[in-house]
C-alpha positions in Angstrom: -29.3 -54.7 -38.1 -26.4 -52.5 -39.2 -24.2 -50.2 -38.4 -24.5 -46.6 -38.0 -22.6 -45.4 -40.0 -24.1 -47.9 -43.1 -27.2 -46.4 -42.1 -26.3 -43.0 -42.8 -24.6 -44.5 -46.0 -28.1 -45.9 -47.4 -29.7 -42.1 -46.7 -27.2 -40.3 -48.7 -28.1 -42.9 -51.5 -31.5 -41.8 -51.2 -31.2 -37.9 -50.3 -27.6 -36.6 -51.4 -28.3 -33.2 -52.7 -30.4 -32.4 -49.9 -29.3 -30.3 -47.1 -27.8 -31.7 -43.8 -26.3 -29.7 -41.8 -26.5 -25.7 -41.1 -23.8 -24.0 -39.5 -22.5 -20.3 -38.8 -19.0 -19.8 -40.4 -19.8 -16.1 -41.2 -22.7 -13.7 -40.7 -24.8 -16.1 -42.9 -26.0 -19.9 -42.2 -24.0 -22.4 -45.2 -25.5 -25.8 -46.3 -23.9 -29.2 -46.1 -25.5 -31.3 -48.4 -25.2 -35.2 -47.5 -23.2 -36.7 -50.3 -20.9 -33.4 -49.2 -20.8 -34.5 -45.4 -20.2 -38.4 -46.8 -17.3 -37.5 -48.4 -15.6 -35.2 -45.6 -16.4 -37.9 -43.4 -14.0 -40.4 -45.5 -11.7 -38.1 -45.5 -11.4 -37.4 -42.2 -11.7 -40.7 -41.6 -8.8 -41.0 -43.5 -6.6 -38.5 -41.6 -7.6 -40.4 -38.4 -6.3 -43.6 -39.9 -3.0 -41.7 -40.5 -2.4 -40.5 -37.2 -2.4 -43.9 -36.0 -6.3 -44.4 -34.8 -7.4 -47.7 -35.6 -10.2 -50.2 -34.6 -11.4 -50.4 -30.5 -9.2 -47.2 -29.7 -10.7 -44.0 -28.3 -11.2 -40.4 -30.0 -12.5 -38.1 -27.9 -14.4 -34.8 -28.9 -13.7 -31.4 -27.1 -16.2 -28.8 -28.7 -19.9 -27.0 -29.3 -22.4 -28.3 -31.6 -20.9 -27.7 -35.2 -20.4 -30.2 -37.9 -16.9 -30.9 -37.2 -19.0 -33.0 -34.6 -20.9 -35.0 -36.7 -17.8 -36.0 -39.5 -15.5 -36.9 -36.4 -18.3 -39.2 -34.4 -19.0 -41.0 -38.4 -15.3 -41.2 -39.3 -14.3 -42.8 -35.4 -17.0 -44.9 -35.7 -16.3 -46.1 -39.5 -12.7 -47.2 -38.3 -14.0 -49.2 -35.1 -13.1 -46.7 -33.0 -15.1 -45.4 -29.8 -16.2 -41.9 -29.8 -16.0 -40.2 -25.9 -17.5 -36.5 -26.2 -16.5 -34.0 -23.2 -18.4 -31.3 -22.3 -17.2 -28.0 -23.5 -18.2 -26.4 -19.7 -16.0 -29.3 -18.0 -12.6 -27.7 -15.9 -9.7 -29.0 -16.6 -9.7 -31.4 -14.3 -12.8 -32.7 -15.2 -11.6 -33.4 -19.0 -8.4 -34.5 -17.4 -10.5 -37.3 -15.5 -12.6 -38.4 -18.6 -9.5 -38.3 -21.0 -7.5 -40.4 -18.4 -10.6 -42.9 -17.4 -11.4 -43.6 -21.6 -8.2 -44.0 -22.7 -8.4 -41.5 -25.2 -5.5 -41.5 -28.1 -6.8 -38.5 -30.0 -8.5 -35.5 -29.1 -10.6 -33.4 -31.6 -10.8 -29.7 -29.2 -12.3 -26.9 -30.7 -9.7 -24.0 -30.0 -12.3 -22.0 -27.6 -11.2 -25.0 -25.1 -8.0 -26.1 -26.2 -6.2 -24.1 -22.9 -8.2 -26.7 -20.9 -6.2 -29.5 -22.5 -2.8 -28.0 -22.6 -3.1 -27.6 -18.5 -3.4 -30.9 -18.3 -1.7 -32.7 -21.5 1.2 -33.8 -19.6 -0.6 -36.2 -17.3 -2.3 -37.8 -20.0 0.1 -40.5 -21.0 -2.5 -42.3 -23.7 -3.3 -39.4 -25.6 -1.0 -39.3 -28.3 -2.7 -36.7 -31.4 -4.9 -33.0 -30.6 -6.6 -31.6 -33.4 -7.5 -28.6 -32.8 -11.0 -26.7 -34.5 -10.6 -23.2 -35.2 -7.3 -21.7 -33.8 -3.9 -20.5 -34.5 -0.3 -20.7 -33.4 -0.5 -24.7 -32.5 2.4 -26.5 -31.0 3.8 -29.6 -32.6 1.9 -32.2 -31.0 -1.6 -30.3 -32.2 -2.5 -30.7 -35.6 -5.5 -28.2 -37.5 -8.6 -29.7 -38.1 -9.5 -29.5 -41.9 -12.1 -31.3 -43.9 -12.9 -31.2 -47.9 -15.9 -32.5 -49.3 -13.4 -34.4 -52.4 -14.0 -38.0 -52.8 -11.9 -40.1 -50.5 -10.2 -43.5 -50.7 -12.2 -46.2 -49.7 -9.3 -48.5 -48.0 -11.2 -48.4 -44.6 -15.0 -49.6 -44.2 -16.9 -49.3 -41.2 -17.1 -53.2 -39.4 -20.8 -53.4 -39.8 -20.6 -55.3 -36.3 -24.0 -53.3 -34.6 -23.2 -54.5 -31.0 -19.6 -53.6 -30.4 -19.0 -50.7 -28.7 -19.4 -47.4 -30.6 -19.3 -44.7 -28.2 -18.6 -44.1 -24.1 -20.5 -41.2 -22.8 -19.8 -40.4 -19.2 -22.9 -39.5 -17.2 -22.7 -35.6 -15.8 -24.2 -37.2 -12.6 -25.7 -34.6 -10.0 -23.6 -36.9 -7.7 -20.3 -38.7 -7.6 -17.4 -39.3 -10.3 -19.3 -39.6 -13.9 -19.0 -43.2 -15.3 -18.6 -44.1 -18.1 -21.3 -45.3 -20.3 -21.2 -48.2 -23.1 -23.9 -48.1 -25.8 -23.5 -49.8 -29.0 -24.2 -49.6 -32.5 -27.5 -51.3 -32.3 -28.2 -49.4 -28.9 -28.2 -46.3 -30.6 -30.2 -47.5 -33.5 -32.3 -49.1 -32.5 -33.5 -46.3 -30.6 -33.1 -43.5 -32.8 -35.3 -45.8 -35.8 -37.7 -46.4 -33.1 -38.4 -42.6 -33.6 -38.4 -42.2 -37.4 -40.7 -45.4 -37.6 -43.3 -43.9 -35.5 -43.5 -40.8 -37.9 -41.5 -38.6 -35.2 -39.8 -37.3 -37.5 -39.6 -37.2 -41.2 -37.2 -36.1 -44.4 -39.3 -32.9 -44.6 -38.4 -31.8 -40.7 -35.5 -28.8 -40.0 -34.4 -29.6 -36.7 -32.7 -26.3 -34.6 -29.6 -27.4 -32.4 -28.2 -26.3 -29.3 -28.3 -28.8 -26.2 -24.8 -30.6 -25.8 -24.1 -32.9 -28.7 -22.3 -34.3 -25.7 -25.7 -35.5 -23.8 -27.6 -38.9 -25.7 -30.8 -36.6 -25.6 -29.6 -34.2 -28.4 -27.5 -37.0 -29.8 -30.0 -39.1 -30.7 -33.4 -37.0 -30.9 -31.4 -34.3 -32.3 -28.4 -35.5 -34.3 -29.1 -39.8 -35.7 -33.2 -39.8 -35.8 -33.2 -37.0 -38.0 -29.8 -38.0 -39.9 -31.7 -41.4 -40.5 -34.6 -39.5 -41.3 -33.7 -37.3 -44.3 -33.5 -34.3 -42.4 -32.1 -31.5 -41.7 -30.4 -30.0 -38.4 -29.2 -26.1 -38.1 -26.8 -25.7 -35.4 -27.7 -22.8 -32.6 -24.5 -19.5 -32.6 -25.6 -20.3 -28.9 -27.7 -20.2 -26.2 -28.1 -16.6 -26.6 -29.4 -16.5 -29.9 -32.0 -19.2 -29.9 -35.0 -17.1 -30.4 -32.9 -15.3 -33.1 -31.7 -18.1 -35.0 -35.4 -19.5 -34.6 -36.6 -16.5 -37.1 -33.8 -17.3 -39.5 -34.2 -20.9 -39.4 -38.0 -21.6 -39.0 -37.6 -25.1 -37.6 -40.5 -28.0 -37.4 -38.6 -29.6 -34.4 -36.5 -28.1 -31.5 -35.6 -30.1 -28.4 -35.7 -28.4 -25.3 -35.1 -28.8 -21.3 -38.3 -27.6 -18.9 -36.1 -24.7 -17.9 -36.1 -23.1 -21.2 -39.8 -23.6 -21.8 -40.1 -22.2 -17.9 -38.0 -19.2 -19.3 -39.9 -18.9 -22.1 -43.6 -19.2 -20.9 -42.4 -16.3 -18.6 -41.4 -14.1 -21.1 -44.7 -14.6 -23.1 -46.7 -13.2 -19.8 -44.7 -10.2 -19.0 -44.5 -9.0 -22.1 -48.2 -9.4 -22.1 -48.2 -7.2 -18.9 -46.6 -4.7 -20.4 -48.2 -4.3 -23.7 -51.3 -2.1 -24.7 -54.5 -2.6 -22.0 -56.4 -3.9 -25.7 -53.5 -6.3 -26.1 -53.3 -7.6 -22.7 -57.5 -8.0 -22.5 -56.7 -10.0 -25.9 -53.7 -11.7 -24.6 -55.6 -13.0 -21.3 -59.5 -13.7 -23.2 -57.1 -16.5 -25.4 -55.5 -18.0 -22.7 -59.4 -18.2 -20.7 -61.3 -19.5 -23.9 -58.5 -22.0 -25.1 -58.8 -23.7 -21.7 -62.4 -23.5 -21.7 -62.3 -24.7 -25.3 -59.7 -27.8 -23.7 -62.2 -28.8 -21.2 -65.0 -29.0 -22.7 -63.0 -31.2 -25.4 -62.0 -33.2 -22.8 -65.4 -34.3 -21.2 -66.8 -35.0 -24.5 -69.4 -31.7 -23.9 -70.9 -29.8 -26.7 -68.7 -26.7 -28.2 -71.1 -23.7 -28.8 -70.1 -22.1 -32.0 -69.7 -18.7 -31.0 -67.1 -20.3 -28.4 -65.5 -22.2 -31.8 -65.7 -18.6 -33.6 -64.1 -16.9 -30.6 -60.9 -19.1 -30.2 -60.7 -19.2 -34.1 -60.6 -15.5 -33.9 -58.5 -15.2 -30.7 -55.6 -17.5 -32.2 -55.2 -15.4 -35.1 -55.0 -11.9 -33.3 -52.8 -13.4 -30.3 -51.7 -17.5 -30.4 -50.8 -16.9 -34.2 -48.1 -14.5 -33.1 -46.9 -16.5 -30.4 -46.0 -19.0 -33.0 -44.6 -16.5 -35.2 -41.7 -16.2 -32.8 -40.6 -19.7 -32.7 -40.7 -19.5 -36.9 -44.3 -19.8 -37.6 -43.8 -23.7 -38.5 -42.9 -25.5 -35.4 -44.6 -28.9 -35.4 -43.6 -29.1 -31.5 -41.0 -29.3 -28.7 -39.6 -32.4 -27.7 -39.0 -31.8 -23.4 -36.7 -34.3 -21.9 -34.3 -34.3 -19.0 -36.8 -33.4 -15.8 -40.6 -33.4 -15.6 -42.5 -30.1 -16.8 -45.4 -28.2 -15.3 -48.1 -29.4 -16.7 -50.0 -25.7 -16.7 -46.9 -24.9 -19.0 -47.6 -28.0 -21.6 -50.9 -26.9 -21.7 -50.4 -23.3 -22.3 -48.5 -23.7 -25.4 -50.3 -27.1 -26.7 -53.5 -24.6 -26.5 -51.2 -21.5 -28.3 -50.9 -24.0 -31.8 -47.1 -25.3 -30.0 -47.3 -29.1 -28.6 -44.7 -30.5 -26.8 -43.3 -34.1 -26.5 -42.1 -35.1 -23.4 -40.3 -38.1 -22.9 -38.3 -39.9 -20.8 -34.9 -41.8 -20.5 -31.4 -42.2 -19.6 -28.0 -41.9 -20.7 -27.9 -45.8 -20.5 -30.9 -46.2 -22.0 -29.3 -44.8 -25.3 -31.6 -42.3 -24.3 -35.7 -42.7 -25.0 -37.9 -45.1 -22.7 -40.7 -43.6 -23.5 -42.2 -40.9 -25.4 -45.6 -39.2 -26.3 -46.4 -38.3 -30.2 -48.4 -36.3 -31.9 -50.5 -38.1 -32.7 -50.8 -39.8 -29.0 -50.0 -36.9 -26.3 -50.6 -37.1 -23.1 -50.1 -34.0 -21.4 -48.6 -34.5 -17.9 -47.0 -37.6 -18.8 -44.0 -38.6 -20.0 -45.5 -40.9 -22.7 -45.8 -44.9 -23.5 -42.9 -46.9 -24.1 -41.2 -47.5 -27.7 -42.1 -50.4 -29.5 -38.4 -52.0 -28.0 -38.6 -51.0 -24.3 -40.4 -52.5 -21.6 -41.1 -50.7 -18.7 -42.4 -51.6 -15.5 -42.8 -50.5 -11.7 -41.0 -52.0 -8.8 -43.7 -52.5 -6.6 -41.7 -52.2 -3.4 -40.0 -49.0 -3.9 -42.2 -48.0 -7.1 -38.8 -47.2 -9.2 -38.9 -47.6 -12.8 -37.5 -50.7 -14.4 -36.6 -51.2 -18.1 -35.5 -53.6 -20.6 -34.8 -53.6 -24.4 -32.6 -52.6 -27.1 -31.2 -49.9 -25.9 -30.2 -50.5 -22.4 -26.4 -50.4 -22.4 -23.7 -52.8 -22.5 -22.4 -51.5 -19.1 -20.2 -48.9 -17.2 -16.7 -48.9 -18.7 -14.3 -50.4 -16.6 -16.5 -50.6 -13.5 -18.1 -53.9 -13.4 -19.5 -53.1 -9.7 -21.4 -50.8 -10.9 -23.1 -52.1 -13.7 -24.0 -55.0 -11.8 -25.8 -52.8 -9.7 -27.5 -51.0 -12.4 -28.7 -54.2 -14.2 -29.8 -57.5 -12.4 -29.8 -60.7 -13.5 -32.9 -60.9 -15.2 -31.5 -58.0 -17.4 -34.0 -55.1 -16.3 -31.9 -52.0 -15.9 -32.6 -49.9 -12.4 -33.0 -46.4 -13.3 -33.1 -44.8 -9.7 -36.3 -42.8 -10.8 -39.7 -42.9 -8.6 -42.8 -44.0 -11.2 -46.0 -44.5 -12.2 -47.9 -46.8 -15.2 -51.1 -45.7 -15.8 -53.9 -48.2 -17.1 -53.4 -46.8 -20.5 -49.6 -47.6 -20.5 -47.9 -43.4 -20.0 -45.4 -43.3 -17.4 -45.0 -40.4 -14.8 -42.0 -39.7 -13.2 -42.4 -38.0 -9.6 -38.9 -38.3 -8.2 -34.9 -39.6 -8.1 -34.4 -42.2 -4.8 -31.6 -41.1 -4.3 -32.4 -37.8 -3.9 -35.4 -38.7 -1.7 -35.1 -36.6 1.4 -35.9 -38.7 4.7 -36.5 -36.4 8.2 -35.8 -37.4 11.7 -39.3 -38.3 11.6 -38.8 -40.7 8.8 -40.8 -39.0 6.1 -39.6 -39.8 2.4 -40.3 -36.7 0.6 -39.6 -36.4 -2.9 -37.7 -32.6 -3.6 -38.5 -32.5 -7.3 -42.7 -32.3 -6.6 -41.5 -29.8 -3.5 -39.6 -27.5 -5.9 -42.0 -27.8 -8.3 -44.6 -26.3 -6.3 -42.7 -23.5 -5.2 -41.7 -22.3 -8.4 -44.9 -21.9 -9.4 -44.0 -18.6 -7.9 -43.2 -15.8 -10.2 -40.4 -14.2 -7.5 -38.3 -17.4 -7.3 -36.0 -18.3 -10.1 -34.6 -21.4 -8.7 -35.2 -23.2 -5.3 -33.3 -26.0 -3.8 -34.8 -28.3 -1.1 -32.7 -29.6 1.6 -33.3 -31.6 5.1 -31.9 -35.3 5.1 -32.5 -36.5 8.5 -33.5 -32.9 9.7 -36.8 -31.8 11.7 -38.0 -30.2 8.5 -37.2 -29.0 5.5 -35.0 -26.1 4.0 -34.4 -24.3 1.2 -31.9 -22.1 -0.8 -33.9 -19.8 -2.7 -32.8 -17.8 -6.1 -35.1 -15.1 -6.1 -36.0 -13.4 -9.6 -34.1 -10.1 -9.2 -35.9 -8.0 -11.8 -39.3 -8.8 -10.5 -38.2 -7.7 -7.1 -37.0 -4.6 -8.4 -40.6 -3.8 -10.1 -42.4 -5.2 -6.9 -40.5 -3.1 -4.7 -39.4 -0.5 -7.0 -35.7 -0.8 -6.2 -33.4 1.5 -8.0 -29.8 0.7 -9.1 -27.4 0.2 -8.3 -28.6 -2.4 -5.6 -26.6 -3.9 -2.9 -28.5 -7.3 -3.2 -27.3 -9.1 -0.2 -28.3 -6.3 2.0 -32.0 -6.5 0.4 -31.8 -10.1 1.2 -31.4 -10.1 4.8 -34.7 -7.3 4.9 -37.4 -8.3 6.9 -39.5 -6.8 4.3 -38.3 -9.0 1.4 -38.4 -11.8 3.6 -41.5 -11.8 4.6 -42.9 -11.1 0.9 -40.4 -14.4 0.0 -42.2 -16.3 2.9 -45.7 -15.3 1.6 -45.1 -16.6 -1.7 -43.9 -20.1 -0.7 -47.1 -20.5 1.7 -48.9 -19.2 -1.0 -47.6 -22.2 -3.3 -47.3 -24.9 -0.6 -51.5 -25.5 -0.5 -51.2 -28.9 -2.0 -47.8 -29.9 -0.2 -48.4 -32.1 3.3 -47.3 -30.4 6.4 -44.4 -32.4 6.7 -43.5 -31.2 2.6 -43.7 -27.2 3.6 -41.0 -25.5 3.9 -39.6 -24.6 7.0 -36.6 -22.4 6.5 -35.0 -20.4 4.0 -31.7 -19.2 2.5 -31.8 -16.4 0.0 -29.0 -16.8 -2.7 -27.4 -14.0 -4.8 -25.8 -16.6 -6.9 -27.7 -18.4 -9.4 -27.2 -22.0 -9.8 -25.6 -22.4 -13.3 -23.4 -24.8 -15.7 -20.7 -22.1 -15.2 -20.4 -22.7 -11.7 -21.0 -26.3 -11.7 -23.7 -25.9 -9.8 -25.7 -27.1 -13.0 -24.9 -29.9 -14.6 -25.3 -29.3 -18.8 -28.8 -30.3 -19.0 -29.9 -27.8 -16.4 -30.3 -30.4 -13.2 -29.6 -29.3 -9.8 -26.2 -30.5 -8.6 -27.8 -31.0 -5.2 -24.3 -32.0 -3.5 -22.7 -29.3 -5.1 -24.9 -26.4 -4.3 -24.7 -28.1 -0.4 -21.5 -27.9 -0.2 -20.8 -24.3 -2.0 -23.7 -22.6 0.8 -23.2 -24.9 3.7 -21.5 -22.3 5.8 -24.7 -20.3 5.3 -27.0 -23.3 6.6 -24.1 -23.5 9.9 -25.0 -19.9 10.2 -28.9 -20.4 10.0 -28.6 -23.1 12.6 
């Protein structure tokens, strides 16, 4: 096998004068071509060299999806050297902790976040170079991040080693300190080919950006497949501008949390609620005669043709459109990092928009398993990659895998990774399964997070939370009870639908509404109203409304959109003292 970065060397053989990379400098998106991003990269490298990085030593990365991220991960890894990203949301302490824990000797910070570093440069005695992306007025110890696409010298060649270390990615855990995760050269290939081999994705495919480079999801299903691939990946302005960017770009591939499909798949049917009554009766006639269409499909029944005419008809008056506002050439989602509804899979898989899910772990490099096109089975979070076995510990039913990509181990914390990985190498992931007879995996829970009363009922939150928010008044929910008579929850309700509902005008004092028996009461209806297929012991007791969203900026998020269940605890326990 080889290494990464002579993999990426072999593609810009075969597709140099292609477009790579597409990035916002201006008003306008500019082109990277490969052979240019080759040679930036070995000049960078270069630079790194000069500045004293050499083979095993640490460079960390500071900064948004961009291609400054790209040349610096290539150029550390073509010296020997480990890449640790940071997330960009991270306090200062947080950085200070990662920085400190890795070692790091230089410090690529994009100049948004370079205050972050400065509080805390002092106490970082093994960082020794900051280059800084994008800002003025630097101190001596900072030096300006520049790249040219000239041709470089080629005094320093990447090992070609494919199971040393090549980058430590620290986990941004709902719980605990992160640690620090090892993968390797062929860790991360092996999983990334696994993906262009199975026809994932191809040279033809324009990937859009904008989860963390710093999370292995986007890193490799957004940033090595398709590099290995031929492809071609436009970076996001940000998280705001997605369904702009979306028009301007016209991807074939986007990879997406639940949350933003939830977000989305809700902004489809209220703006079908307010349009024209002719547009709405269109709007809602596709979404019956697709699922009729589905059903029928499914249990092998005959399709009349005036039902084949109708949804022909019906998905180019409405579902065409739909499609039209994620570009008009999306070949499909990829949705990893929780479970999704399955009504919302099948709502857009019927609309002309599949999507992938799949499943895995930072320390799994990060793909277990994954549907395809070609193999997509809603509901589930697909069959394991050619590399990966999976199977079910029957006395706890948590998932178990082995293969190419499991990691080499937590950095520096040998305790742990013996507890992650047992002696017959299958890696523990903590997450409650299923196999199916046909091979697709179904994740229903973390056991961690399993919540056990006083009565000793193990009750999973995720399915709990997953039927409440089937509710179109609650943004985000929050289960709580650990060794309580029953269970809890801190609500988010959806502000602006209250205000229609209710007919609120501004400004609103929202924690007054809160405490209303009237809103209360409507709250309390729509949680019974979407506990019918929870047991007794799952329903919802009590509940906390919140005025305060849970977000990354608050850290009550972690940068994939999980709950930080501790977190949230902590920040509203006076609240649950004052329920009591």
């Amino acid at each position: 096998m080889r290494s990464i970065y002579s993999v990426f060397r072999e593609v810009v053989d075969r597709y140099g004068d292609k477009t790579v990379l597409m990035y916002k400098y201006g008003p306008q998106y500019e082109a990277i071509t490969y052979r240019d991003l080759y040679d930036s990269i070995n000049c960078f490298s270069e630079k790194l060299h000069l500045w004293g990085v050499q083979k095993d030593d640490k460079v960390g990365i500071l900064s948004s999806n961009r291609p400054e991220w790209v040349i610096t991960d290539l150029a550390t890894m073509k010296l020997g050297a480990v890449l640790v990203p940071v997330y960009e949301t991270l306090s200062s302490s947080e950085i200070k902790y990662i920085v400190d824990d890795a070692q790091v000797k230089a410090l690529i910070v994009e100049g948004e976040y370079l205050d972050k570093v400065r509080k805390v440069q002092i106490e970082l005695p093994t960082l020794k170079k900051i280059i800084v992306i994008n800002k003025e007025n630097l101190t001596p110890s900072e030096e300006l991040f520049t790249f040219s696409a000239r041709k470089a010298k080629t005094l320093y060649t990447d090992s070609g080693i494919t199971n040393e270390l090549a980058t430590i990615v620290y986990t941004s855990g709902t719980t605990g300190k992160p640690k620090g995760v090892m993968l390797s050269q062929k860790n991360i290939i092996s999983n990334a080919l696994a993906l262009v081999d199975r026809g994932q994705v191809t040279s033809q495919d324009i990937f859009l950006s904008f989860l963390p480079l710093s999370h292995m999801y986007e890193r490799t299903v957004g940033y090595y497949a398709p590099l290995f691939a031929g492809a071609a990946i436009a970076y996001a302005e940000n998280i705001n501008t997605i369904a702009l960017n979306m028009q301007e770009i016209r991807p074939t591939i986007v990879n997406v949390v639940p949350r933003l499909l939830e977000k989305m798949y809700e902004k489809i049917w209220a703006a079908s609620h307010t349009s024209s009554n002719m547009k709405k009766a269109l709007f809602l006639a596709a979404v019956k005669n697709k699922n009729i269409y589905r059903e029928l499909r499914a249990n092998n029944k005959r399709i009349s043709y005036v039902l084949k005419f109708k949804c022909k008809l019906l998905d180019i008056l409405v579902c065409r459109k739909v499609r039209l506002k994620v570009g008009g050439r999306l070949r499909f989602f990829t949705s990893g990092g929780a479970s999704l509804k399955k009504d919302i899979s099948i709502f857009f898989d019927n609309f002309g928009i599949p999507i992938l899910e799949g499943y895995g772990l930072t320390e799994t490099s990060p793909v277990l398993t994954s549907n395809s096109q070609n193999d997509n089975k809603i509901g589930s979070a697909g069959k394991p990659l050619p590399n990966v076995k999976i199977k079910i510990n029957k006395a706890n039913s948590e998932v178990l895998a082995k293969g190419l990509g499991v990691m080499l181990g937590y950095f520096r914390n040998k305790q742990a990774t013996d507890a992650a990985i047992d002696a017959e190498g299958w890696f523990h992931t903590g997450d409650i399964g299923s196999l199916d007879e046909e091979g697709y995996l179904t994740i229903t829970g973390r056991l961690k997070e399993l919540i056990i009363t006083s009565y000793g009922q193990k009750i999973s939150p995720d399915y709990v939370e997953e039927q409440i928010l089937n509710s179109g008044f609650i943004d985000q929910v929050m289960v709580y009870g650990d060794g309580e008579k029953y269970l809890s929850a801190f609500i988010v309700p959806s502000k602006e639908q209250l205000k229609k509902q209710f007919l609120l005008q501004n400004p609103i004092n929202w924690p007054k509404i809160f405490e209303s028996d009237d809103i209360r009461q409507f709250i309390n209806t729509e949680i019974e109203k979407n506990s019918v297929n929870l047991a007794r012991y799952e329903k919802i007791k009590n509940f906390i409304l919140l005025e305060e969203a849970f977000s990354v900026k608050n850290g009550l998020l972690t940068p994939t959109l999980k709950t930080k269940r501790k977190e949230v605890l902590k920040r509203f326990i006076e609240k649950t003292i004052v329920d009591k």
